[in-house]
C-alpha positions as CSV (number, residue, x, y, z in Angstrom):
1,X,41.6,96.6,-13.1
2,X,38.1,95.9,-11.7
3,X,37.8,95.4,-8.1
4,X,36.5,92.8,-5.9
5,X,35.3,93.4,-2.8
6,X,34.3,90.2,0.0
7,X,32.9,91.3,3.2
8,X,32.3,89.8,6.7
9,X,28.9,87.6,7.0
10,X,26.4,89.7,9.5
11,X,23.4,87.3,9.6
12,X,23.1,85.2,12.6
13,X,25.0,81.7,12.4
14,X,26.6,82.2,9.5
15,X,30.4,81.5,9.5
16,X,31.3,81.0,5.9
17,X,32.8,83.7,3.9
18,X,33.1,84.3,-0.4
19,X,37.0,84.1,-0.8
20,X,39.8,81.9,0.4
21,X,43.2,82.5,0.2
22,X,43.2,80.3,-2.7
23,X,40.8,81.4,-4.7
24,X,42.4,85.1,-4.3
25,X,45.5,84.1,-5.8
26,X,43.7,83.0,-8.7
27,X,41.5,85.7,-8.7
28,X,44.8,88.2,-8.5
29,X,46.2,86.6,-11.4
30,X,43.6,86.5,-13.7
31,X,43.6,90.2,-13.7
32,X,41.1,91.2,-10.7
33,X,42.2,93.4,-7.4
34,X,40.7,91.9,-4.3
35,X,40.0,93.8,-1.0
36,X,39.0,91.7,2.2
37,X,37.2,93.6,4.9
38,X,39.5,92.6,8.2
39,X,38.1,89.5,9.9
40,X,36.0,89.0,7.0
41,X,37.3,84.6,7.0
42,X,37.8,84.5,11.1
43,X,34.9,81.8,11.1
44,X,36.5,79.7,8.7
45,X,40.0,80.3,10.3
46,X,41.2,82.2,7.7
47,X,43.4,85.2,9.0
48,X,43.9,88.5,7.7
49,X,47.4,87.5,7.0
50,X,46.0,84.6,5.0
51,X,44.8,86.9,2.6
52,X,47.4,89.6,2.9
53,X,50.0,86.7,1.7
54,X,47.4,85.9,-1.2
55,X,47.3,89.3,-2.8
56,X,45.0,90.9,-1.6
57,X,44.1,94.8,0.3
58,X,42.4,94.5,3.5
59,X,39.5,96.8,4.7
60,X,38.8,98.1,8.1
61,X,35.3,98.1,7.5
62,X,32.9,97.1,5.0
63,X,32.1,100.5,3.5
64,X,35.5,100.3,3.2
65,X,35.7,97.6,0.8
66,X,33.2,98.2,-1.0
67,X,33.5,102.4,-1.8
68,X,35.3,101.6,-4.7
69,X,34.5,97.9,-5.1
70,X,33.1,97.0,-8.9
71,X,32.2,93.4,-7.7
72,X,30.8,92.5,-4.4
73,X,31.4,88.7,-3.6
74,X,28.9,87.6,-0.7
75,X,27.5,84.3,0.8
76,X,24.3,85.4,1.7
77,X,22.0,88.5,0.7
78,X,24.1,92.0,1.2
79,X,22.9,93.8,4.4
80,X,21.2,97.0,4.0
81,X,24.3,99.3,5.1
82,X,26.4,97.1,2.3
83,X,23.7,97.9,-0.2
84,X,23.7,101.6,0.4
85,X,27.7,101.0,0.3
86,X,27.2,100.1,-3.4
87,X,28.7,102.6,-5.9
88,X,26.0,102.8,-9.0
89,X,26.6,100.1,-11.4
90,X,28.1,98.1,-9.0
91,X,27.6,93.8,-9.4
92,X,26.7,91.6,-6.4
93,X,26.8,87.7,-6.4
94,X,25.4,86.0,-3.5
95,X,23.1,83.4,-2.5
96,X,20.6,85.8,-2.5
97,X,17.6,84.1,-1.5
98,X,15.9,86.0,-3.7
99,X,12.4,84.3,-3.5
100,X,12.2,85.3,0.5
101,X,14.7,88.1,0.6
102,X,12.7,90.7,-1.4
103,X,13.4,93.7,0.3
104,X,17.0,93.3,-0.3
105,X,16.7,92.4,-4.6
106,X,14.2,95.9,-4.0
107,X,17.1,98.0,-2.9
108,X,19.9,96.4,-4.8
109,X,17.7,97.3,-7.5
110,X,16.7,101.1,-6.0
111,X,21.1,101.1,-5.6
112,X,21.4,100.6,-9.4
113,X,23.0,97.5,-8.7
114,X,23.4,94.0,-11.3
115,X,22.7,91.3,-8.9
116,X,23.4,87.8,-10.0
117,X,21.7,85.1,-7.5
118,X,23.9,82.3,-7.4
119,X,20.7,80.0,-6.3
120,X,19.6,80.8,-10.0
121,X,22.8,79.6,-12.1
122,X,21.1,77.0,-14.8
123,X,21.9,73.0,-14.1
124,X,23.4,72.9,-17.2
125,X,27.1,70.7,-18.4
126,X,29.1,74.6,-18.3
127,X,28.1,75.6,-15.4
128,X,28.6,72.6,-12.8
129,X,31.8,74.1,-11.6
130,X,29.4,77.5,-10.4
131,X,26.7,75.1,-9.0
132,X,26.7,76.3,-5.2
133,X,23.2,74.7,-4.5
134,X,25.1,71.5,-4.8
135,X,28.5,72.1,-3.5
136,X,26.7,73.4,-0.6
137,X,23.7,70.7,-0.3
138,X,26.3,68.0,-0.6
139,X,27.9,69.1,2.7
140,X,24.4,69.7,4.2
141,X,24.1,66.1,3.7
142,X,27.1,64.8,5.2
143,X,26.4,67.4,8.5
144,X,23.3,65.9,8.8
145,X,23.9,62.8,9.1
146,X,27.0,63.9,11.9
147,X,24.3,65.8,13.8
148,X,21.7,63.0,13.3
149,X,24.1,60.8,14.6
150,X,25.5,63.1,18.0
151,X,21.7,63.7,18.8
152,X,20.8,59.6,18.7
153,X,22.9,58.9,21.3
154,X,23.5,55.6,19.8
155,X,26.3,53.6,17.4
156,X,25.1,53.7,14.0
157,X,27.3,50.4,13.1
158,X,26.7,46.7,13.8
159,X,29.1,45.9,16.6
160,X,30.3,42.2,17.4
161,X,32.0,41.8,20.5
162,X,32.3,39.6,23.5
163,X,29.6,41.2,25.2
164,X,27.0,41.4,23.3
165,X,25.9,43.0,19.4
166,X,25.0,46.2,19.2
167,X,22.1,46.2,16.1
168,X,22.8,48.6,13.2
169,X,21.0,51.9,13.7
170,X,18.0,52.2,10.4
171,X,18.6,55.6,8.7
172,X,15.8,56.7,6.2
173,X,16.9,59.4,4.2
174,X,13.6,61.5,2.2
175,X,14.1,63.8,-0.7
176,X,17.2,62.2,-2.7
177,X,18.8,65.2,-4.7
178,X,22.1,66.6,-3.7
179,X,21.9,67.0,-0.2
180,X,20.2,63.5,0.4
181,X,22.7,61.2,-1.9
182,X,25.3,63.0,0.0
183,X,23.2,61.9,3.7
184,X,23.1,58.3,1.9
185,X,26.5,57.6,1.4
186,X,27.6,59.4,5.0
187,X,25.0,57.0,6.1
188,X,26.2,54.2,4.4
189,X,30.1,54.7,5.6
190,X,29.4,54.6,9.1
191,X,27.9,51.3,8.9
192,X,23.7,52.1,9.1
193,X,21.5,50.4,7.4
194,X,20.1,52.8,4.8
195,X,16.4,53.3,3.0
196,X,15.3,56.1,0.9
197,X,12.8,57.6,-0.7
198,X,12.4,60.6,-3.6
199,X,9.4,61.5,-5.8
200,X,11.7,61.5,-8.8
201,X,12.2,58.1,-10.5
202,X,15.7,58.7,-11.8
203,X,16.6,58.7,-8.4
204,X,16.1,55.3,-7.6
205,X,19.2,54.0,-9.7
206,X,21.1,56.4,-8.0
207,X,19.8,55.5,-4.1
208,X,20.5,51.6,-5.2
209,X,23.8,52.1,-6.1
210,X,25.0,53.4,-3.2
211,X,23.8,51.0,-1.7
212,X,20.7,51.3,0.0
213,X,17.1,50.2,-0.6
214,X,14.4,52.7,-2.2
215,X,10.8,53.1,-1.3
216,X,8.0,54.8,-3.1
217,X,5.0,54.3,-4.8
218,X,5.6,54.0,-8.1
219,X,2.6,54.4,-10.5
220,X,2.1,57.2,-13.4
221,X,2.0,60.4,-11.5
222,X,5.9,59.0,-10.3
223,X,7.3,58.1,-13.2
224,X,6.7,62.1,-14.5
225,X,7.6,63.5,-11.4
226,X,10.6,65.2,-12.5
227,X,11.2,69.2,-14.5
228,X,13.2,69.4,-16.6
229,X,16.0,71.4,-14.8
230,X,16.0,68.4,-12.4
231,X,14.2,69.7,-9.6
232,X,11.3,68.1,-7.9
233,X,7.5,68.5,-8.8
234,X,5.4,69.2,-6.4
235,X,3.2,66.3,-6.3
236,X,-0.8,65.9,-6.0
237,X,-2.6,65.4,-2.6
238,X,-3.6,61.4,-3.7
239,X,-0.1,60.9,-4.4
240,X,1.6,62.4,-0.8
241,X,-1.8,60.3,0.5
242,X,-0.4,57.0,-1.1
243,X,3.0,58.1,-0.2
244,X,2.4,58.7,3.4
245,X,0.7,55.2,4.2
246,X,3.5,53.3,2.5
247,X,5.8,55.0,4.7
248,X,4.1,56.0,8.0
249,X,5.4,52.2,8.5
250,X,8.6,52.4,7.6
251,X,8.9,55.7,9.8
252,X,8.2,53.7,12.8
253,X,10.8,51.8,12.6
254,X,13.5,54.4,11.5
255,X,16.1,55.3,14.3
256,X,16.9,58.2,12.2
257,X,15.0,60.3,9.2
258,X,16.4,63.2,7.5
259,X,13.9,64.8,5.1
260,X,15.8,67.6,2.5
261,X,12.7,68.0,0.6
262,X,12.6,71.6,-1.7
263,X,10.6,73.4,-4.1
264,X,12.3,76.6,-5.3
265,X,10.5,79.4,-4.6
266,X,7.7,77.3,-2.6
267,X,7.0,76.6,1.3
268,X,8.7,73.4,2.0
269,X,6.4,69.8,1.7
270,X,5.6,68.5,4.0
271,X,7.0,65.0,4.4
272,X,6.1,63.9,8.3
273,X,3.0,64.0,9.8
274,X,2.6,64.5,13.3
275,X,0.9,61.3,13.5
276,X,4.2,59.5,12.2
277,X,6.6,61.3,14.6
278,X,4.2,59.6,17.7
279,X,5.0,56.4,16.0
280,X,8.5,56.2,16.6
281,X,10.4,55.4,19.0
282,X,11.6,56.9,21.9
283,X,15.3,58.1,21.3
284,X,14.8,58.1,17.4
285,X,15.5,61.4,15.4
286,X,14.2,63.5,12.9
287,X,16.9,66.1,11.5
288,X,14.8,68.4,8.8
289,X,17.2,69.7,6.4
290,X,14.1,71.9,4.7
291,X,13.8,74.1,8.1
292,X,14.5,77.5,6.5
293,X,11.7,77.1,4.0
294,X,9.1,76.1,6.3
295,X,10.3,72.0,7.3
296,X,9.6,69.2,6.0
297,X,8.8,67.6,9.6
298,X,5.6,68.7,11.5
299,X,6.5,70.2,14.9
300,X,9.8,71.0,13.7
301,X,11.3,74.7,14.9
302,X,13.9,76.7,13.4
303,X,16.8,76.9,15.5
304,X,15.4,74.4,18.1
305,X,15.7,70.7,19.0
306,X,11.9,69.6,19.7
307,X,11.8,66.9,21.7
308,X,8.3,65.2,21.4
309,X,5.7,63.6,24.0
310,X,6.7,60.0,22.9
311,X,10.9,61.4,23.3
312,X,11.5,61.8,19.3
313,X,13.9,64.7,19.1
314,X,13.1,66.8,15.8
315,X,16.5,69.1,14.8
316,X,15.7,72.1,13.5
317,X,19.1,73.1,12.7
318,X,19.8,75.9,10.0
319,X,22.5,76.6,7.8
320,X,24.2,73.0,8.4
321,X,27.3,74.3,5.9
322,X,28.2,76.7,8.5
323,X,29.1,73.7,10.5
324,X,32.0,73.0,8.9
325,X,32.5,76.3,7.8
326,X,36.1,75.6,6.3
327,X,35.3,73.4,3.5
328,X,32.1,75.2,2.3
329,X,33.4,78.2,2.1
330,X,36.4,76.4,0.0
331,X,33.5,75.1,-2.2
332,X,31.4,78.0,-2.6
333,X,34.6,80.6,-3.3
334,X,35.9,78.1,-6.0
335,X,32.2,78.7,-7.4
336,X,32.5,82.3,-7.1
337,X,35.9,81.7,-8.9
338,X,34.1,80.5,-12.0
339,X,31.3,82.3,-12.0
340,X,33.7,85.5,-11.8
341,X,35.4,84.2,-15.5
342,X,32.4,84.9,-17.3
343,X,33.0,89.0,-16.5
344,X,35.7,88.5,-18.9
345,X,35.7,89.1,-22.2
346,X,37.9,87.3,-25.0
347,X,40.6,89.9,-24.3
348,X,40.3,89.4,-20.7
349,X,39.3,92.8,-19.6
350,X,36.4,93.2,-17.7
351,X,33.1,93.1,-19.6
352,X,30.4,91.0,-18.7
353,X,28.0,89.8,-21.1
354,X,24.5,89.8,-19.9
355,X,23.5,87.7,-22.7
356,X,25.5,84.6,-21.7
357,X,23.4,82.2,-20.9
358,X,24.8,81.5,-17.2
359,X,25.0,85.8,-16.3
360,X,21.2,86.2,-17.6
361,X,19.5,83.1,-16.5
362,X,20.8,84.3,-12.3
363,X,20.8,87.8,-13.7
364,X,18.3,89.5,-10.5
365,X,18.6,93.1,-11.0
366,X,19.8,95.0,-13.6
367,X,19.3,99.0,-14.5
368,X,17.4,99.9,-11.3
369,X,14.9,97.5,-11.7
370,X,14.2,93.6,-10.9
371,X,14.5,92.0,-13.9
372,X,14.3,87.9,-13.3
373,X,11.0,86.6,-14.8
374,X,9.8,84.7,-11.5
375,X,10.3,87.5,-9.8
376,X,8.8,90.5,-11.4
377,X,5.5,91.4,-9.7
């Protein structure tokens, strides 16, 4: 019976963890021992007991759980004690953040370890149920919004009442993949009224349908914006030129604007220019959901709310899933679920197959060595 270890998050912030009670039961049944260092779900109130009553062996201690662990199920990048924890062999699925977290993929690698990245799993039909970019972007959104809204100060609905309307608050949403379709409709439900914008023309039917209007200059360069995994080209200095001057005036006039603009394995674009954060209005807000990678906002700090000369407060919150901790750890351990099927073979014992498309496409490290194309030096 291979084992599955999940251990307690260490980095700074982070309050999600890889299992849930639920998804141990599953993971019980379908043939899989699980052992849960203690404490390991305490940020996403999940108790000990939880996962006693779910099936699974609790660890004092990390090296604990992992001594004899063949599966290590992680939310972020394994820290360098959990590494050297590893037995030989051993696998490890996280959201590595492989592109920025090289030292780590180097000693998984040094630890004989098969790391699968779970940033990496292909956007394709089979493997929607193990996409944790989107389960987690799509609550990154909807935080956004909530802490967007909390840092405005002001109601984001029109309000009719005896003394007085209170004006609808303008939310412009920039970048319109998961995490900003997600932003649009949160938007959207508490009564704003909603623009966006995206370099990718399919997203346009998509903004429009929920509801709001979509802005964006839309010659050639635009209408081939798109790769083919559905990601976000990064687009030529002319183009973010045109961009910019159609919506440095739209900025000015935003009472909220939430960039989530990404490039895998690239700096962040930048989106807002200094120049347009002077132009808006005192009290207005910028929350920059790209802040890890660099921001999308200029004069946005990691960690920090920058309030500006003008009074434009720039939120440079990270990690908004750990926010509401609860329901993306839910998410990302029914993720882990699926993933954790394709160790199976026909028979049910365990034996991945690091041919299946999914297992080699996130495959990271694999026979003491880093193995994933865009990573190999």
């Amino acid at each position: 019976m291979a084992v599955i270890a999940v251990t307690k998050e260490r980095k700074s912030g982070e309050t999600r963890v890889a299992a849930t009670p639920e998804t141990v039961k599953k993971l019980v049944a379908a043939g899989f021992e699980l052992v849960v260092e203690t404490g390991a779900g305490l940020g996403a109130s999940i108790a000990d007991a939880d996962y006693e009553a779910a099936g699974a062996k609790i660890a004092k201690t990390a090296k604990d759980a992992i001594a004899k662990a063949d599966v290590l199920f992680k939310v972020r990048a394994p820290e360098a004690d959990e590494v050297k924890a590893l037995k030989s062999g051993a696998y490890v699925v996280a959201l590595l953040n492989a592109f920025n977290e090289k030292a780590t993929v180097e000693a998984l690698a040094k630890q004989g370890a098969t790391a699968f990245a779970m940033e990496f799993v292909p956007r394709i039909t089979r493997a929607q149920v193990m996409d944790a970019l989107s389960s987690q972007a799509n609550l990154a959104g909807y935080r956004a919004v909530i802490e967007g809204a909390e840092a405005y100060g002001k109601a984001l609905p029109m309000m009719m009442t005896a003394a007085g309307t209170v004006a609808p608050a303008k939310v412009f949403i920039m970048g319109v993949g998961v995490a900003g379709l997600q932003a649009i409709a949160t938007a959207r439900r508490l009564g704003a009224v909603v623009t966006a914008t995206d370099v990718r023309p399919a997203t346009k039917e998509q903004v429009e349908s929920l509801g709001a209007k979509f802005i964006a200059v839309e010659d050639e360069e635009f209408a081939n914006a798109q790769t083919e995994g559905g990601y976000a080209k990064e687009m030529s200095a002319a183009y973010q030129a045109k961009q910019a001057e159609l919506v440095s005036g739209h900025i000015a006039k935003q009472d909220i604007v939430i960039t989530t603009a990404l490039i895998p394995g690239r700096p962040a674009p930048k989106l807002v220019s200094a120049a347009q954060v002077a132009s808006m209005k005192s009290g207005s807000v910028l929350v920059d959901l790209a802040i890890e990678q660099g921001g999308n906002v200029e004069g946005a700090k990691l960690g920090e709310v920058a309030v500006t000369k003008n009074g434009v407060k720039i939120l440079g919150v990270p990690n908004l899933p750990a926010r509401i901790s609860a329901d993306s750890s839910a998410l990302y351990a029914r993720n882990l679920l699926a993933f954790a099927e394709l160790f199976k073979n026909k028979e049910g014992a365990f034996a991945p197959d690091l041919e299946d498309e999914i297992l080699k496409a996130s495959l990271v490290t694999h026979g003491g060595a880093v193995v994933h194309p865009s990573l190999k030096a």
